[in-house]
LUMKOL-991399 format. One record per residue (C-alpha): residue number from 1; residue in three letters; x, y, z. Coordinates in steps of 0.05 Angstrom, whole numbers, plus 5000, padded with zeros to 4 digits. Example, Ala and Ser with C-alpha at 12.3 -4.5 7.8 and 13.67 -1.06 7.14 Angstrom:
BEGIN
NUPA     k     r      u      v      w
NUPA     1   ALA   5246   4910   5156
NUPA     2   SER   5273   4979   5143
END
This chain:
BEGIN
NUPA     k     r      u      v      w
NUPA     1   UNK   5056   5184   4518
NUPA     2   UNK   5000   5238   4496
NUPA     3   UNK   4934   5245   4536
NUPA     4   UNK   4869   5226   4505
NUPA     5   UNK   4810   5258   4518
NUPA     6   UNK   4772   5185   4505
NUPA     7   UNK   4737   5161   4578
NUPA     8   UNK   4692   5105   4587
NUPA     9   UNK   4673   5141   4661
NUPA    10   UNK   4600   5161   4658
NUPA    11   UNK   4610   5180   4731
NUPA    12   UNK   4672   5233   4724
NUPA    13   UNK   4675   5242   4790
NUPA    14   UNK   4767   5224   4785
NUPA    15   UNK   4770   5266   4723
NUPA    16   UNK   4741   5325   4749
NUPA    17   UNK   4788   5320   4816
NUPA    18   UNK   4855   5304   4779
NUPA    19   UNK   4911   5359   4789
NUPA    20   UNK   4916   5411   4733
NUPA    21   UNK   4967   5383   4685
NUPA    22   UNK   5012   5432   4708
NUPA    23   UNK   5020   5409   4775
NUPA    24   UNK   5032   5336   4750
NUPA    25   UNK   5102   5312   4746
NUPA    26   UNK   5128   5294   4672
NUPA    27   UNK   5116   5225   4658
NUPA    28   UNK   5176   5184   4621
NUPA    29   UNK   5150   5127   4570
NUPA    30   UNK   5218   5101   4549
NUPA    31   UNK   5220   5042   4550
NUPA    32   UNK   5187   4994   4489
NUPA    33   UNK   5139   4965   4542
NUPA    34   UNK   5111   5024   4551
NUPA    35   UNK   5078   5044   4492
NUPA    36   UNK   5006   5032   4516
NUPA    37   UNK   4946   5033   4466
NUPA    38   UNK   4888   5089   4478
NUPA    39   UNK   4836   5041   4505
NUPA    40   UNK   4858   4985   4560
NUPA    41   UNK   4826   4957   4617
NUPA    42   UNK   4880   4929   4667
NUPA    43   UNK   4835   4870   4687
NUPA    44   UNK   4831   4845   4614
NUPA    45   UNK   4915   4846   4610
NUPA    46   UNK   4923   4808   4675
NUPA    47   UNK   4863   4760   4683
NUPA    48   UNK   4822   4747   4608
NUPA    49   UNK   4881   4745   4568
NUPA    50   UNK   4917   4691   4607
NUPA    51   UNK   4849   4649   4594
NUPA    52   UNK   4838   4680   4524
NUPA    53   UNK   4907   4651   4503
NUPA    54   UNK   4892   4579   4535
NUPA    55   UNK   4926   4586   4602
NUPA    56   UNK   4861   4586   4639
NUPA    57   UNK   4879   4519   4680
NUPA    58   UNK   4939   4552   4707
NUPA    59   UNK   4945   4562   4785
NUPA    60   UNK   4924   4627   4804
NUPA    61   UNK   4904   4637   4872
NUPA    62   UNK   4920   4590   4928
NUPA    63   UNK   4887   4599   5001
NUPA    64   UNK   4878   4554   5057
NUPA    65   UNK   4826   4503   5034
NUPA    66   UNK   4826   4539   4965
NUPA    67   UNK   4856   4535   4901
NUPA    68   UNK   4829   4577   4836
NUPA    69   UNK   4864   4576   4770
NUPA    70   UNK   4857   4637   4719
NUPA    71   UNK   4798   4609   4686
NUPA    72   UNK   4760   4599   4768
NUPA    73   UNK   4790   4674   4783
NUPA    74   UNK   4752   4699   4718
NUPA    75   UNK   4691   4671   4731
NUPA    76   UNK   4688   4698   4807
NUPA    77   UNK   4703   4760   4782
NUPA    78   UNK   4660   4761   4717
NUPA    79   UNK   4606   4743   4766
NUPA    80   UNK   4621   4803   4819
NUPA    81   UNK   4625   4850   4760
NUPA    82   UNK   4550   4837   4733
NUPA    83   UNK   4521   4835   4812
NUPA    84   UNK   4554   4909   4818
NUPA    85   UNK   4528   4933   4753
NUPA    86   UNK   4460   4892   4751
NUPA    87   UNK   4438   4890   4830
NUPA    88   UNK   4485   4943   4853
NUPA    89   UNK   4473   4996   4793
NUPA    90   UNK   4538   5017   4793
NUPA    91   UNK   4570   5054   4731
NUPA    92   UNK   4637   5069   4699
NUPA    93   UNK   4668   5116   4745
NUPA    94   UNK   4639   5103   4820
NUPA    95   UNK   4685   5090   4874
NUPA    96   UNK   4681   5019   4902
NUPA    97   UNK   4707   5009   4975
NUPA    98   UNK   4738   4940   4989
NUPA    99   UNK   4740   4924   5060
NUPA   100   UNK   4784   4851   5072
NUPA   101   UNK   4844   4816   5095
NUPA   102   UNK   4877   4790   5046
NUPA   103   UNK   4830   4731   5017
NUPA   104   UNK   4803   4701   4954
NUPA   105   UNK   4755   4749   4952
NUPA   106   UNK   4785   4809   4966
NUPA   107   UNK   4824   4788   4897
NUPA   108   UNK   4759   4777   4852
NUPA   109   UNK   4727   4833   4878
NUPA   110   UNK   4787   4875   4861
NUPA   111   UNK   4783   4850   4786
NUPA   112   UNK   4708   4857   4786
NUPA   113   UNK   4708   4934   4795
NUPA   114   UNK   4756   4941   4748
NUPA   115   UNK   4730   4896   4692
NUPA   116   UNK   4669   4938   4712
NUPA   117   UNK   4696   5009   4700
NUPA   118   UNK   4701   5022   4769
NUPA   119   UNK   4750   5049   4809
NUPA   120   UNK   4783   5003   4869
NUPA   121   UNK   4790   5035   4937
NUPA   122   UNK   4811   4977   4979
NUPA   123   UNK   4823   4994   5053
NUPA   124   UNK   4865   4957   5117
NUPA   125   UNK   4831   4913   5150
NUPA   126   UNK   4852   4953   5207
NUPA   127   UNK   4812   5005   5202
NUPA   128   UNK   4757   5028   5241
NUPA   129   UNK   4695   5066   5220
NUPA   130   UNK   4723   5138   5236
NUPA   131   UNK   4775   5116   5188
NUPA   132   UNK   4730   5086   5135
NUPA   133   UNK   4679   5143   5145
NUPA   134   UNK   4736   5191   5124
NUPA   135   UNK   4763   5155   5066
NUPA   136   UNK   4694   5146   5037
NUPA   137   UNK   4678   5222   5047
NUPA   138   UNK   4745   5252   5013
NUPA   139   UNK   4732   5193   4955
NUPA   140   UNK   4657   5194   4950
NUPA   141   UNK   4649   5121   4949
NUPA   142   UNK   4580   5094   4932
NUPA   143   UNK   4597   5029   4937
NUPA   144   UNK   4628   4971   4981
NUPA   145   UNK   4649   4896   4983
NUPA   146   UNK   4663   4879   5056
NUPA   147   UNK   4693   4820   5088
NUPA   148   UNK   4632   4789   5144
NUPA   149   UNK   4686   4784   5189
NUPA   150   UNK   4694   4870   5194
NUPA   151   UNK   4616   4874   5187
NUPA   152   UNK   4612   4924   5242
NUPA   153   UNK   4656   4970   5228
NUPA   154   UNK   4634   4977   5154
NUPA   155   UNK   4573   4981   5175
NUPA   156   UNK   4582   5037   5224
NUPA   157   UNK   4629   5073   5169
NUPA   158   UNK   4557   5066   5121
NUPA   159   UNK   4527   5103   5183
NUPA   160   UNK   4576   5159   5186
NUPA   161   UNK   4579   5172   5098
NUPA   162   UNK   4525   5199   5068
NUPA   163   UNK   4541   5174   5002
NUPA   164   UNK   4561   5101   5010
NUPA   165   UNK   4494   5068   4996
NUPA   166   UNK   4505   5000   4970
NUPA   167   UNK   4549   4950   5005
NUPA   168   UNK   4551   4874   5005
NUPA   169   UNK   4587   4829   5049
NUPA   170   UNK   4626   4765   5024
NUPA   171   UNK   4647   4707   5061
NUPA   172   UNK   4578   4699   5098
NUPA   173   UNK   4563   4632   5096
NUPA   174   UNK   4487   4612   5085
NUPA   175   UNK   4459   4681   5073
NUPA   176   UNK   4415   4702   5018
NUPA   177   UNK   4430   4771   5020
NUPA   178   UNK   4513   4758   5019
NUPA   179   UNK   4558   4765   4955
NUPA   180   UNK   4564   4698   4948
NUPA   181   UNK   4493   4687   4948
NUPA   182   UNK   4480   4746   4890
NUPA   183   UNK   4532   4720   4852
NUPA   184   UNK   4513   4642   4841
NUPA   185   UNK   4451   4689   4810
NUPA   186   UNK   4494   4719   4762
NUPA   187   UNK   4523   4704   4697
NUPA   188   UNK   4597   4674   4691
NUPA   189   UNK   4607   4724   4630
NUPA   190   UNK   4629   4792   4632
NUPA   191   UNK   4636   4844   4574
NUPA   192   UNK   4700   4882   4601
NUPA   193   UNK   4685   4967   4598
NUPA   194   UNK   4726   4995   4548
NUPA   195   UNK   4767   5031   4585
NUPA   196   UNK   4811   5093   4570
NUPA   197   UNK   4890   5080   4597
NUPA   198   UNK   4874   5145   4628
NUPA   199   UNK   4820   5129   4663
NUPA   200   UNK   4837   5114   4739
NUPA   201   UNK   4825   5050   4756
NUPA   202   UNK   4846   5050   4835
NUPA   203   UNK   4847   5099   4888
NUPA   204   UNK   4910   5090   4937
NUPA   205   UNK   4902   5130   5004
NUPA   206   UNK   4961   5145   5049
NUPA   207   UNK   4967   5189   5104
NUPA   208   UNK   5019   5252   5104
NUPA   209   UNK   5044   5288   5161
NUPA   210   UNK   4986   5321   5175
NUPA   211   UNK   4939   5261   5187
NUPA   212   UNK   4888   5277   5139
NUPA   213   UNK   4895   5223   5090
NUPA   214   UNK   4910   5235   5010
NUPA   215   UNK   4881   5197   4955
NUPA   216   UNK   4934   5182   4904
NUPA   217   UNK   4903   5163   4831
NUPA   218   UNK   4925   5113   4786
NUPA   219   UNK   4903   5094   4718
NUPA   220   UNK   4900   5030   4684
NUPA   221   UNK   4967   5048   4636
NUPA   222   UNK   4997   5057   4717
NUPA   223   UNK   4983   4991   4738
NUPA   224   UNK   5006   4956   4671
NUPA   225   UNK   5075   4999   4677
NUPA   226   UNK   5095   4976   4748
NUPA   227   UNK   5081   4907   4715
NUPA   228   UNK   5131   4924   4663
NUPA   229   UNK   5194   4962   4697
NUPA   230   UNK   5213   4932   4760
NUPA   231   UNK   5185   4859   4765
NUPA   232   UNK   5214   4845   4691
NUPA   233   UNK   5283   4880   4701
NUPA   234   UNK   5294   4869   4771
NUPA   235   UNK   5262   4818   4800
NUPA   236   UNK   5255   4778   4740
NUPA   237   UNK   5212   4722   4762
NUPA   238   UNK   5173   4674   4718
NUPA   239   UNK   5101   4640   4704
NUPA   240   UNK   5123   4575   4760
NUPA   241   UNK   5140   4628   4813
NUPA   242   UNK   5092   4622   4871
NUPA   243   UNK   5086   4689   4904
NUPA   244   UNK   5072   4701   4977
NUPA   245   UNK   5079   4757   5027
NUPA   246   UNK   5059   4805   5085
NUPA   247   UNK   5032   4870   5059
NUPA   248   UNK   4954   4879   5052
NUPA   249   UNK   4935   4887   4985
NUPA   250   UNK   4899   4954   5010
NUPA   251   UNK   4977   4972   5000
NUPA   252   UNK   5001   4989   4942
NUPA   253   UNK   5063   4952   4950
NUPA   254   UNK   5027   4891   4971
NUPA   255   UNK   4978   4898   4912
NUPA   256   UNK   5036   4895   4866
NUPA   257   UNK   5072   4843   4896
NUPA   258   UNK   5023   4794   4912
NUPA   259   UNK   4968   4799   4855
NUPA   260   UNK   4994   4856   4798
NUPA   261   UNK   5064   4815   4786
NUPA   262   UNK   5044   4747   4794
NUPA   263   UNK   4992   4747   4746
NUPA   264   UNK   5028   4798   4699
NUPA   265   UNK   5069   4736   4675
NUPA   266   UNK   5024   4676   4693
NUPA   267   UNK   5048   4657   4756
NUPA   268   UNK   5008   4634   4822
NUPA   269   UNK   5000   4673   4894
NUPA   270   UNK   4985   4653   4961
NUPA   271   UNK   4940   4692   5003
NUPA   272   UNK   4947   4692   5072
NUPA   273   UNK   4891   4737   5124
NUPA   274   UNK   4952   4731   5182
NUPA   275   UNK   5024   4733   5156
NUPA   276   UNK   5067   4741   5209
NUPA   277   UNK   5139   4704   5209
NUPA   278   UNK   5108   4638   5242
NUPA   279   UNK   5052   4637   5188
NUPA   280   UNK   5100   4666   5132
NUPA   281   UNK   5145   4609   5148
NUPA   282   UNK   5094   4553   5143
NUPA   283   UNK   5062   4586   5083
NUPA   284   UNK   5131   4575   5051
NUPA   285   UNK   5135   4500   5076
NUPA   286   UNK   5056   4482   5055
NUPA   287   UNK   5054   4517   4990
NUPA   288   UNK   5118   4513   4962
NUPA   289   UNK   5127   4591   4946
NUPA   290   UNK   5189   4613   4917
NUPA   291   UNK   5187   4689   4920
NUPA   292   UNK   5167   4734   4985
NUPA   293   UNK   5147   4797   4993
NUPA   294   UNK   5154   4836   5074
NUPA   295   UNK   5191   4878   5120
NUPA   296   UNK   5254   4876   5144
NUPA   297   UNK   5220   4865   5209
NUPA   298   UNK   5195   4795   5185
NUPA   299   UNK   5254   4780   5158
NUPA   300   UNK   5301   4788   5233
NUPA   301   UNK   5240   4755   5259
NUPA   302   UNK   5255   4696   5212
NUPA   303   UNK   5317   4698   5201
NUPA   304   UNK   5336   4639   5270
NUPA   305   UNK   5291   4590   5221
NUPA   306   UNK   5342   4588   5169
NUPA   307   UNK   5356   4521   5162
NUPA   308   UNK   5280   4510   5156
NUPA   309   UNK   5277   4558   5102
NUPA   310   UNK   5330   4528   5069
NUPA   311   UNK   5299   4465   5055
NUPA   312   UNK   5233   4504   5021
NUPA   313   UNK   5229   4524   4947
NUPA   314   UNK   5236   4607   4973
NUPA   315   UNK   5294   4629   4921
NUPA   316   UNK   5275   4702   4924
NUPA   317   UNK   5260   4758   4978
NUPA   318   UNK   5231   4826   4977
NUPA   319   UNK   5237   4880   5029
NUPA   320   UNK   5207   4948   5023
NUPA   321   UNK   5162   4987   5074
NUPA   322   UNK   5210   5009   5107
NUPA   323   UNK   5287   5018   5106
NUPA   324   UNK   5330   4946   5101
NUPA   325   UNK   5390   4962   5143
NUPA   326   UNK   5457   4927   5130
NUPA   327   UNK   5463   4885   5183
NUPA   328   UNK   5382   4858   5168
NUPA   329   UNK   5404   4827   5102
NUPA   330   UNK   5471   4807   5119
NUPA   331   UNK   5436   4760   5184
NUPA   332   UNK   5387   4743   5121
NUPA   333   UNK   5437   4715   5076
NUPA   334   UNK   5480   4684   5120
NUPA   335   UNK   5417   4643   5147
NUPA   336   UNK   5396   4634   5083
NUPA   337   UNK   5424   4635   5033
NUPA   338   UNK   5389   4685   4999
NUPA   339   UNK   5400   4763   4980
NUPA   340   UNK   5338   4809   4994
NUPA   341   UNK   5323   4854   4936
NUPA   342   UNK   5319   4920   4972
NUPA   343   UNK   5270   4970   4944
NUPA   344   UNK   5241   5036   4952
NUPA   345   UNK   5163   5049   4922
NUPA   346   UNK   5113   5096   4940
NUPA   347   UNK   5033   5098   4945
NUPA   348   UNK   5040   5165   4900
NUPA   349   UNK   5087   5128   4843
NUPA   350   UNK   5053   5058   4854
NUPA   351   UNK   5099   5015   4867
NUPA   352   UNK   5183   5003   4863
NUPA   353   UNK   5226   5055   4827
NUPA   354   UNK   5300   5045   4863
NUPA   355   UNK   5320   4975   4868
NUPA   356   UNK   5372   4926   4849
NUPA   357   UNK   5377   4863   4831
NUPA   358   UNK   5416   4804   4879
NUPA   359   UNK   5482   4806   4843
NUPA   360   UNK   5480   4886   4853
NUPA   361   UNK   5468   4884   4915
NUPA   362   UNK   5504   4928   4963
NUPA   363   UNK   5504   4933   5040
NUPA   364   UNK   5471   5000   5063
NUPA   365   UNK   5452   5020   4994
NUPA   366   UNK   5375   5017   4967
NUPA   367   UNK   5400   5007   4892
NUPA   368   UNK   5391   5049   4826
NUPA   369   UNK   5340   5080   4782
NUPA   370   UNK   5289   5015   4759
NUPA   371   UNK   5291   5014   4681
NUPA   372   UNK   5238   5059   4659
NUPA   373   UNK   5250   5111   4712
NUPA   374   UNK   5294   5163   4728
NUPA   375   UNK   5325   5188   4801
NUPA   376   UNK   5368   5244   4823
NUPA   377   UNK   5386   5276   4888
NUPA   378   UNK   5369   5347   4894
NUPA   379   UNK   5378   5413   4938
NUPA   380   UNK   5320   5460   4964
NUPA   381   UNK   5324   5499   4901
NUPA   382   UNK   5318   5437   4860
NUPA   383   UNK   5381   5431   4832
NUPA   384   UNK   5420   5362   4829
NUPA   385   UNK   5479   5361   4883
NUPA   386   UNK   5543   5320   4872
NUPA   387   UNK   5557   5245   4893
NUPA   388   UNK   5563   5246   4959
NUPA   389   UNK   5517   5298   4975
NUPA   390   UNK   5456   5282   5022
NUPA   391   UNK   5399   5320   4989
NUPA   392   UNK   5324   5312   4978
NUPA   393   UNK   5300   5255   4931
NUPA   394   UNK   5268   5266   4861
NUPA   395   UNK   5240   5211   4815
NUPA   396   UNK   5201   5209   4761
NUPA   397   UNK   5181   5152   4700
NUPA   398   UNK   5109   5125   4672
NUPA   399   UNK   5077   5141   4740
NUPA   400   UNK   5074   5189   4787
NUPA   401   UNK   5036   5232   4834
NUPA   402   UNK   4963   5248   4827
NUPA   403   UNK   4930   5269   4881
NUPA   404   UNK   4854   5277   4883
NUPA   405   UNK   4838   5345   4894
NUPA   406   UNK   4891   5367   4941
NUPA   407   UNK   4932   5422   4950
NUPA   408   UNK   4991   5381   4983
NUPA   409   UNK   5005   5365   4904
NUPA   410   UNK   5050   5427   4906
NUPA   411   UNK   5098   5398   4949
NUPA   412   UNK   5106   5329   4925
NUPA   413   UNK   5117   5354   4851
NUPA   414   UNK   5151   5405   4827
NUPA   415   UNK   5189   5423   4767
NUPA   416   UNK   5164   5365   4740
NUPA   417   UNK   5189   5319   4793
NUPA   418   UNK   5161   5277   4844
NUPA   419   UNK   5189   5297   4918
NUPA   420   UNK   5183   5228   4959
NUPA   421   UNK   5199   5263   5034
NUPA   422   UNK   5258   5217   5033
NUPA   423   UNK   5332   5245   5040
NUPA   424   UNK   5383   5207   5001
NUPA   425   UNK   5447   5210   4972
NUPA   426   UNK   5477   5174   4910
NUPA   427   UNK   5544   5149   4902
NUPA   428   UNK   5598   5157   4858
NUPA   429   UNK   5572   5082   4821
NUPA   430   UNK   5498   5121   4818
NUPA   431   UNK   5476   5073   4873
NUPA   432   UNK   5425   5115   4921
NUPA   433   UNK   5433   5105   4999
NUPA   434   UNK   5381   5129   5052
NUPA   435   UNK   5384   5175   5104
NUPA   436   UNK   5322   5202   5131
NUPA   437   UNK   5254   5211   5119
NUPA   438   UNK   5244   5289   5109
NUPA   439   UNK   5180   5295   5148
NUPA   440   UNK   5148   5264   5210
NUPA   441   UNK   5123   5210   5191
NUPA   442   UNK   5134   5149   5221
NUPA   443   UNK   5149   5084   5189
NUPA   444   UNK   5134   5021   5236
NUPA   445   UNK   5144   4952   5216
NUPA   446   UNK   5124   4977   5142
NUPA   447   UNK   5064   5014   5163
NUPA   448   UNK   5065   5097   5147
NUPA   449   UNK   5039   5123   5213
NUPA   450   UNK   5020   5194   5217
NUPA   451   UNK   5038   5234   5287
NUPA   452   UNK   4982   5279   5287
NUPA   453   UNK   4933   5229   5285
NUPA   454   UNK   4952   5188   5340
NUPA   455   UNK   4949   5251   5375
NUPA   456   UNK   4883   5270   5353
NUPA   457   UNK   4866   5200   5385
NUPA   458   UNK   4901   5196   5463
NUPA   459   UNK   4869   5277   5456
NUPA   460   UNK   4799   5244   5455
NUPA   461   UNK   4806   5214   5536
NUPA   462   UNK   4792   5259   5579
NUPA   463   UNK   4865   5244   5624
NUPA   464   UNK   4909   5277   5566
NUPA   465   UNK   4909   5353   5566
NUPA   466   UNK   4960   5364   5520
NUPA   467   UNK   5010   5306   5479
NUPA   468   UNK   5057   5299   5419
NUPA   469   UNK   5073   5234   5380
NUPA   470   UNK   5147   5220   5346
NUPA   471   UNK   5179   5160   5318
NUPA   472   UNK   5236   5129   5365
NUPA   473   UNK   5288   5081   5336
NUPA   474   UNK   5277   5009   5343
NUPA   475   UNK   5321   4942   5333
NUPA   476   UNK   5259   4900   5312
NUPA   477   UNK   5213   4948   5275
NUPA   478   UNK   5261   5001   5252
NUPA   479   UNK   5213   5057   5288
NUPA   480   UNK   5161   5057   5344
NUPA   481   UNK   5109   5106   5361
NUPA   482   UNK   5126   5144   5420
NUPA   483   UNK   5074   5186   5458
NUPA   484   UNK   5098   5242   5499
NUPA   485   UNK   5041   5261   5552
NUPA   486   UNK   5018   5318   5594
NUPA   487   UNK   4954   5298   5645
NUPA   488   UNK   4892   5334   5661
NUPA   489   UNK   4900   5365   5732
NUPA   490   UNK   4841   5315   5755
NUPA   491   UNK   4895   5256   5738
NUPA   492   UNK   4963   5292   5754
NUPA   493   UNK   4978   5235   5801
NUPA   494   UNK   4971   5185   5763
NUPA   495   UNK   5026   5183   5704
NUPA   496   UNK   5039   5110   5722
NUPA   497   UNK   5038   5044   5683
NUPA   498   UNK   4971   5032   5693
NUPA   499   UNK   4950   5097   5661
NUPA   500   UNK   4998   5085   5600
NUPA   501   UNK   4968   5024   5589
NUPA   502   UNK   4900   5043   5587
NUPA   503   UNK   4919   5106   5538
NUPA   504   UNK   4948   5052   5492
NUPA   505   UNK   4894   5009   5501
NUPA   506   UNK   4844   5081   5478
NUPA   507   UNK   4880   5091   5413
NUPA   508   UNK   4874   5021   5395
NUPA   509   UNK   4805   5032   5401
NUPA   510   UNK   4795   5092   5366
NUPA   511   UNK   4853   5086   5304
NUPA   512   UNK   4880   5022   5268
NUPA   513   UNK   4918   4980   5322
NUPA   514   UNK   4984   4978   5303
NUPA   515   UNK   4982   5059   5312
NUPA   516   UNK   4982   5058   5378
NUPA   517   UNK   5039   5088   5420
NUPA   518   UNK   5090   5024   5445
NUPA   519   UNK   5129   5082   5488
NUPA   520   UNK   5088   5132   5536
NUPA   521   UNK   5130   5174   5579
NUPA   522   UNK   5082   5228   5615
NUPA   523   UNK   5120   5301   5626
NUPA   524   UNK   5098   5360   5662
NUPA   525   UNK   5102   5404   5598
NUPA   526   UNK   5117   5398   5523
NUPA   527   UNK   5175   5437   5494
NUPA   528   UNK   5146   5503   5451
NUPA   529   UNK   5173   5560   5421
NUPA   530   UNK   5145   5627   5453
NUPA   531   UNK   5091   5636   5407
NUPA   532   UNK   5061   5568   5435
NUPA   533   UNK   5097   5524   5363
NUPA   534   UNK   5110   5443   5385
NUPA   535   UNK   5193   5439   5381
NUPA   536   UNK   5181   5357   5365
NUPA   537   UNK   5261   5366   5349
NUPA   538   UNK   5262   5364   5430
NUPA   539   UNK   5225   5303   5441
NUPA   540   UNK   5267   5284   5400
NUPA   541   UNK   5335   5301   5430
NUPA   542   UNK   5307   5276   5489
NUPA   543   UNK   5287   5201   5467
END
């Protein structure tokens, strides 16, 4: 599909920072779907035309003590849009930060930016300010729509960025100066921005190796393509499906699965701010959903409740995050009844490009190509290596890699490809089976956790003179962060639980929760080379 040098972005702020075209991978428009006109605004494709063609009293979003249909969704977000453009002065083009658990709100807001020309930069609710602070720095973001219930940690973030001068804070209840308040102000009608499909429409950050987090950018034709290649060949739901899941939507995979999908076809989602197993498995009991979207974690976790399960409307599950080992789905099925539909996505491609569908299913193996894309196994010099052959991973289809003004593009595209850090090989039936992730990050019950950051974190108290972070292998959430510490001299003598717990106790404090080392073991020195180079294959040897 040709470029066009049509924007409706008065702030050009994403244009100016894409990638030179000829570090972007090519990009594959096969498929009849994805023939995309010149102007399109995501928002209008998955939210006004659903009212515009007379499904407005469908469900759409379901919540405890709330229920919206399409036409209700619309008019939140029609509302949200005119208080960022009218009271917020935003313009086509600024980077909007949205700061929730997964909620009503966080939804609308979503579709308010984007009906708005804006781009969406939605963030874990994990976060802390350090974290925020950065992601609004490397993105620029003027704007934000915060949850009341993260308040102070926005609000510190605001402190720390220099650029982030209008936020709002939704779910407040009784104050004039909230959202909610600004938007029973506002008009219920919204004239979408005319947007280019090249304009980017969301910003999805994810951390490498290195810690230092990359913004990957994805246009409106990117979001209405994931709609189109793996939810309508492989999962094929349809418009009476009730969605519900685990990932926040600040994921890209939980963006797809529980908001993009469901409302590509007209069907309902359920919204959950806590979804682990226990309130996964009631969700499924009180509001009847029928397709689910977490880790394999959550699914062992779930998996002694079968019989429960059994007698709820759930007919199909998702896994992704993380890799779905053999014997995960075969305790699934047999508890079940059901077969997971194992997937691998990524932040930089947008959502789900290897996958397979229930009666393809095969133990071990991810799946194949999703229609639209293409996969191949490769060797360091980039050529394809025979069935059989563990090799490096290369994809590419109508998304792909963009990151904002990085140089780390190089490595994750080349010769057209993208490069997903993941080691595979593909059998003799083209089915691709994992091996390895090629770097050091860590993958913990779904979440991407970069090593160098917790470091940087158990580095900040003053007992830890030197450490290094690696992922350990773990029954329950495939890896674990394990923390490998050297003490001050002033606390040599005291490498004992006590002190472990109160360096796990730091990170949490200082980096999103769940990064926190579950494993300390203190040692008298790390392993180096001799010109001073970690050897983290050591620590590893030695775990």
């Amino acid at each position: 599909m040709p470029s066009s040098s049509f924007t409706a972005h008065i702030d050009t702020f994403a244009a100016d920072h894409l990638p030179p075209a000829d570090q972007q991978p090519d990009y594959v428009f096969d498929l009849p779907e994805l023939q995309f006109p010149e102007h399109l605004n995501c928002a209008a494709e998955l939210l006004d035309r659903h009212v515009r063609e007379g499904r407005g009293d469908r469900p759409c979003v379901r919540a405890p003590g709330l229920s919206w249909s399409y036409a209700q969704l619309l008019e939140q977000a029609n509302r949200i849009a005119n208080v960022l453009v009218n009271e917020m002065g935003l313009v086509p083009g600024n980077r909007v930060l949205l700061f929730g658990p997964n909620n009503p709100m966080m939804v609308a807001s979503w579709f308010g930016v984007v009906k708005a020309g804006g781009i969406a930069v939605a963030a874990m609710p994990l976060l802390r300010a350090k974290e925020l602070s950065t992601i609004a720095d490397i993105a620029r973001i003027s704007h934000a729509l915060c949850d009341n219930a993260l308040r102070a940690e926005a609000e510190a973030a605001m402190q720390k960025s220099p650029a982030l001068t209008q936020m709002r804070f939704f779910n407040v209840p009784d104050d004039p100066r909230s959202l909610e308040a600004l938007m029973q102000q506002a008009s219920p009608d919204f004239t979408n921005v005319d947007t280019a499909a090249t304009d980017t429409c969301l910003l999805g950050f994810t951390s490498g190796t290195t810690g230092i987090p990359k913004a990957t950018m994805h246009f409106h034709r990117d979001v209405m393509a994931v709609c189109a290649c793996w939810p309508r060949h492989v999962l094929q739901a349809n418009a009476d499906d009730v969605f519900i899941g685990s990932p926040p939507i600040a994921f890209t995979f939980g963006l797809g699965g529980q908001v993009l999908f469901p409302m590509s076809i007209g069907a309902s989602m359920v919204l959950l701010e806590k979804a682990g197993p226990q309130q996964l498995g009631e969700g499924l009991e009180q509001y009847g959903a029928t397709v689910m979207f977490t880790a394999p974690t959550s699914y062992r976790a779930m998996a002694p409740y079968g019989d429960r399960i059994r007698a709820t409307r759930l007919r199909k599950c998702v896994s992704a995050g993380e890799a779905l080992n053999a014997s995960t789905r075969a305790l699934w099925k047999s508890s079940t009844g059901i077969e997971i539909i194992d997937g691998i996505g990524s932040t930089e491609m947008l959502h789900i490009f290897i996958s397979h569908r229930e009666d393809e299913a095969r133990p071990g193996a991810t799946g194949k190509a999703v229609p639209g894309y293409e996969a191949r196994v490769i060797d360091e010099d980039g050529n394809e290596v025979a069935a059989g052959t563990v090799g490096r991973l290369a994809v590419r289809g109508p998304t792909g890699c963009r990151y904002l003004d990085d140089e780390r593009q190089k490595k994750y595209v080349q010769g057209g490809w993208n490069l997903t850090g993941d080691a595979y090989l593909m059998d003799a039936d083209g089915y691709f089976i994992y091996q390895a992730r090629t770097d050091d990050m860590i993958i913990s019950a779904g979440y991407n956790i970069a090593a160098p950051e917790v470091e940087d974190a158990l580095m900040a108290h003053e007992a830890v003179a030197e450490c290094a972070v690696i992922g350990v292998p773990d029954a329950e959430r495939g890896q674990i962060v394990k923390a490998f510490i050297v003490l001050a001299p002033a606390f040599k003598e005291r490498g004992d639980d006590a002190m472990a717990k109160a360096l796990q106790e730091f990170v949490k404090q200082t980096v999103a929760p769940y990064k926190y080392p579950r494993a300390v073991q203190f040692v008298a020195q790390l392993p180096r080379t001799a010109t001073g180079k970690l050897q983290r294959f050591k620590l590893h040897e030695a775990s």
